[in-house]
OpenMM code with the backbone's topology and positions (N, CA, C; nanometers):
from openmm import Vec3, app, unit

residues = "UNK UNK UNK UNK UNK UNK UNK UNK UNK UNK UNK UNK UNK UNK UNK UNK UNK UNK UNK UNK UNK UNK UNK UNK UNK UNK UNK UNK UNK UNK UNK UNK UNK UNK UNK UNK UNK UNK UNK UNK UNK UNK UNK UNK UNK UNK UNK UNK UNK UNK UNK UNK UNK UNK UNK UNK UNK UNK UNK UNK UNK UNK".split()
positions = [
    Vec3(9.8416, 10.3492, 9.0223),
    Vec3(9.8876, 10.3022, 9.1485),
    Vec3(10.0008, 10.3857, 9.2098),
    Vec3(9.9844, 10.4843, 9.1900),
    Vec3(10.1294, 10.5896, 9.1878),
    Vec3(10.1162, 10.6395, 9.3285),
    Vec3(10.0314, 10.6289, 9.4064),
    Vec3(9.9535, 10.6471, 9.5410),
    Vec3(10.0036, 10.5490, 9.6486),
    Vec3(10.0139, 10.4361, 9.5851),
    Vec3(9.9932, 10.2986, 9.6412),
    Vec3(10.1239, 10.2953, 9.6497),
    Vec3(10.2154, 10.3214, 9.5959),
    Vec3(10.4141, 10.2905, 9.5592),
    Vec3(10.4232, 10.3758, 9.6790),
    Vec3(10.3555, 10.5185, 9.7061),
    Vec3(10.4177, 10.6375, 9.7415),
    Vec3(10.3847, 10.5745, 9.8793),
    Vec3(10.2603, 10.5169, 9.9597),
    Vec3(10.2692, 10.5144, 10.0870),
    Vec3(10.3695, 10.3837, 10.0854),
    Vec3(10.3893, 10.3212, 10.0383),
    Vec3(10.4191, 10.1859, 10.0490),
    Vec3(10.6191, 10.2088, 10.1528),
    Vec3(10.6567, 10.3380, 9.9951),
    Vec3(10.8087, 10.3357, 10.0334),
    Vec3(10.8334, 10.4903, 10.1057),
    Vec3(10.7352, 10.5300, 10.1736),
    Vec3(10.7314, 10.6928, 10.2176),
    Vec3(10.7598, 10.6327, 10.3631),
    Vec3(10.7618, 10.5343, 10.4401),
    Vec3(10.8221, 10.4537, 10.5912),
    Vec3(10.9994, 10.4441, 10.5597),
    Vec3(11.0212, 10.4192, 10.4480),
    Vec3(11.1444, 10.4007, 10.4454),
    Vec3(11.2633, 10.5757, 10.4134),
    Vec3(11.1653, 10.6673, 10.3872),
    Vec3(11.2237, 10.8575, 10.3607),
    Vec3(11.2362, 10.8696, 10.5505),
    Vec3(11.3409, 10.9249, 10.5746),
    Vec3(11.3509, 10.9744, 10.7035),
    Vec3(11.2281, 11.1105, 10.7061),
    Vec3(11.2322, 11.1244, 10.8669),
    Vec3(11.0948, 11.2786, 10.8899),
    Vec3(11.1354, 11.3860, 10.8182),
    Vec3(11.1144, 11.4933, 10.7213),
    Vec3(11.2364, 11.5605, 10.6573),
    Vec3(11.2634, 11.5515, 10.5557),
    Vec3(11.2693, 11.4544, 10.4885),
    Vec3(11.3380, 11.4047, 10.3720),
    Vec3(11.2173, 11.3792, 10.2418),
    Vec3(11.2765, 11.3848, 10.1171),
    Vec3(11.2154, 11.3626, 10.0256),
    Vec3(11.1847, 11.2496, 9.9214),
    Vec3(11.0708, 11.2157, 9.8964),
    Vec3(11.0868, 11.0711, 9.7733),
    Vec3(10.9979, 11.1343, 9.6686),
    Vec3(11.0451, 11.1176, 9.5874),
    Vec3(11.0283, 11.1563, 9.4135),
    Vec3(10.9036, 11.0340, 9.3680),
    Vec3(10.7796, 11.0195, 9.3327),
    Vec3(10.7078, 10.9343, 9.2562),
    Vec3(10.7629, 10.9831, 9.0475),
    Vec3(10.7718, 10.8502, 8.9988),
    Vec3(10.7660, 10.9427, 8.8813),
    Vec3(10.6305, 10.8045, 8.8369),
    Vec3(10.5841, 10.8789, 8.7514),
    Vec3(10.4698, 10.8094, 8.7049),
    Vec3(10.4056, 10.8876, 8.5989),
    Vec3(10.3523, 10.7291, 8.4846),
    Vec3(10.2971, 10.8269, 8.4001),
    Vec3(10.1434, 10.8035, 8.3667),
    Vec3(10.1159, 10.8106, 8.4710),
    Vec3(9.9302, 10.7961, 8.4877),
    Vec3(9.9360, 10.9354, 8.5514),
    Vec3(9.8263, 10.9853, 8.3852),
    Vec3(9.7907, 11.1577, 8.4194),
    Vec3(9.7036, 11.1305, 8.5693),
    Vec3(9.6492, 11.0889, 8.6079),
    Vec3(9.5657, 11.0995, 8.7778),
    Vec3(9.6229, 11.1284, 8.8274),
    Vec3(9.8364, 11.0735, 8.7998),
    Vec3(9.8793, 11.1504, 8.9109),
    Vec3(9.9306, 11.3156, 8.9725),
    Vec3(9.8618, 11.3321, 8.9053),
    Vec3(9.9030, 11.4863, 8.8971),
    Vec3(9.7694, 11.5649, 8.9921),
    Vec3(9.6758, 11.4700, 9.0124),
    Vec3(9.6029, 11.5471, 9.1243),
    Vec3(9.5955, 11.4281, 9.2419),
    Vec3(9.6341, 11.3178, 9.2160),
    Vec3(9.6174, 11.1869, 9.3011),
    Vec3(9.7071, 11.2110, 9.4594),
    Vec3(9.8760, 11.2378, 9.3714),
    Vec3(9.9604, 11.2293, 9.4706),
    Vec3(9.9142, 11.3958, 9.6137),
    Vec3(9.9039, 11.4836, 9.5168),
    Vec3(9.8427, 11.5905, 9.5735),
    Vec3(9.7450, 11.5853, 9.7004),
    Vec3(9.6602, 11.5204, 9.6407),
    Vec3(9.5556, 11.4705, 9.7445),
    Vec3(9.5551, 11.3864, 9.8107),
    Vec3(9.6563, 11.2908, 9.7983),
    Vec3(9.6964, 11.1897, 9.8983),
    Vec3(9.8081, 11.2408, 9.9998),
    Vec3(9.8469, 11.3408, 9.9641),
    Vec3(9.9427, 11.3944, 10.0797),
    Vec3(9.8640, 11.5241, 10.1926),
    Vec3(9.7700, 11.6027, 10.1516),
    Vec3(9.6562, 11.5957, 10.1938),
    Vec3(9.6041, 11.5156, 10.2967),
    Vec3(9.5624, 11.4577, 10.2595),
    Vec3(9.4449, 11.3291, 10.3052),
    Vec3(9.5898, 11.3140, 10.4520),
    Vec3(9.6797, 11.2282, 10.4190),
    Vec3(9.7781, 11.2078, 10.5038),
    Vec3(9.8726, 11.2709, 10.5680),
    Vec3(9.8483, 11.4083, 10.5645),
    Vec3(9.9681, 11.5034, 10.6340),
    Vec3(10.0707, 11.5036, 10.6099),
    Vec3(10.1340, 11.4815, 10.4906),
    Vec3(10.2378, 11.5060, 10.4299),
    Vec3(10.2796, 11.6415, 10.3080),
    Vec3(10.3800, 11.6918, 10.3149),
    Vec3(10.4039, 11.7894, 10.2182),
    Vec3(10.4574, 11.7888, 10.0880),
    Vec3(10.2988, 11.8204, 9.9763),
    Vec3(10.3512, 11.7971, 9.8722),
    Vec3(10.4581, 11.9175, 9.8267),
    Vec3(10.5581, 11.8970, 9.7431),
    Vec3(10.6834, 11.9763, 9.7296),
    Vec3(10.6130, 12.0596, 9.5596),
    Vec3(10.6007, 11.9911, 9.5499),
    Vec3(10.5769, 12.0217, 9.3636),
    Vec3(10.5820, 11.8749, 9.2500),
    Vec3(10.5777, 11.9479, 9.1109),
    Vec3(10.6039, 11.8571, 8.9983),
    Vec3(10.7216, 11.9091, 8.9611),
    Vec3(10.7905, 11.8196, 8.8379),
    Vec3(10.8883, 11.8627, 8.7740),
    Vec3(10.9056, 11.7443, 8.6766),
    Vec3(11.0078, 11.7150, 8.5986),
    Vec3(11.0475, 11.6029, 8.4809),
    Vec3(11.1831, 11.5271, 8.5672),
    Vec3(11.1364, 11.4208, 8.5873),
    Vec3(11.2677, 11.3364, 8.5550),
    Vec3(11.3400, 11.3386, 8.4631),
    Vec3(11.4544, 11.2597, 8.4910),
    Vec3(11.5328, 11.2667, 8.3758),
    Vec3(11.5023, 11.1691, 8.2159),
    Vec3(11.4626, 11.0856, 8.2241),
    Vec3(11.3868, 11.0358, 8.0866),
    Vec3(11.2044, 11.1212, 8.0246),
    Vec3(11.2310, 11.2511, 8.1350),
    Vec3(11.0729, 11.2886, 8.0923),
    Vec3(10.9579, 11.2817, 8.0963),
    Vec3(10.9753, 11.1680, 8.2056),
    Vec3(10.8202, 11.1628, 8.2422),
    Vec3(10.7868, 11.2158, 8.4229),
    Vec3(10.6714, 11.2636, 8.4021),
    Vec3(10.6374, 11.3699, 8.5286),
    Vec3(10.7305, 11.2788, 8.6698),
    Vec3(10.7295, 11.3716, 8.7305),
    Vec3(10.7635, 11.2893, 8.8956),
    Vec3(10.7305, 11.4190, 8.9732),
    Vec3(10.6855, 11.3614, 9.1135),
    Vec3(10.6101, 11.4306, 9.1943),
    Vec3(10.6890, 11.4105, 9.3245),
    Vec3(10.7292, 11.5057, 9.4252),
    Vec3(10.7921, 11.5307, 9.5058),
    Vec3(10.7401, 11.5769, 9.6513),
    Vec3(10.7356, 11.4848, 9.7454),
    Vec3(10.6705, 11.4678, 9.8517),
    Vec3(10.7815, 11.5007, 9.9867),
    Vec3(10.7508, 11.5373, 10.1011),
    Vec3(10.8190, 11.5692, 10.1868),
    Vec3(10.7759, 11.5067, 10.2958),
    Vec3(10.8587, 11.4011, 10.3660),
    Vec3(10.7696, 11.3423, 10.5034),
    Vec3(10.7568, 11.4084, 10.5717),
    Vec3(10.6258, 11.4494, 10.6675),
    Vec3(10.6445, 11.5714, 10.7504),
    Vec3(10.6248, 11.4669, 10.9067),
    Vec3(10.5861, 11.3177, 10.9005),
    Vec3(10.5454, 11.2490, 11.0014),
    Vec3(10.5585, 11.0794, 10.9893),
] * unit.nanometer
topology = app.Topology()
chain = topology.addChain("A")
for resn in residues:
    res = topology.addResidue(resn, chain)
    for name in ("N", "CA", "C"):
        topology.addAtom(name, app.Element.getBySymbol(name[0]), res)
C-alpha cells in the first residue's frame, strides 16, 4: 500500500517539495516509480532510512 500512503499525503508536500515513502514491500521499488509516472510527479531516487529500511523520494511537480 506504499502507493496508496504516497497519494494520500503528497496534497499535503508543497509544488517543489519532497515526501520520503519508506516501506518495506519489495513492489515498492518499482510501484512508487510507476506511480509517479502514471501521475506526473518526479521520482527523486531510493536510498535507506535511518532504521534501514528502503524509502523512496518523490518530488511534487503539480
Amino acid at each position: 500500500m506504499p502507493v496508496i500512503e504516497l497519494a494520500r499525503h503528497l496534497v499535503e508536500v508543497e509544488v517543489g517539495g519532497l515526501i520520503a515513502v519508506v516501506a518495506h514491500d519489495p513492489a515498492a521499488r518499482v510501484d512508487v516509480p510507476a506511480w509517479c509516472r502514471m501521475r506526473g510527479q518526479e521520482y527523486v531516487g531510493a536510498d535507506t532510512a535511518a532504521d534501514g529500511a528502503p524509502r523512496y523520494v518523490v518530488r511534487r511537480l503539480a
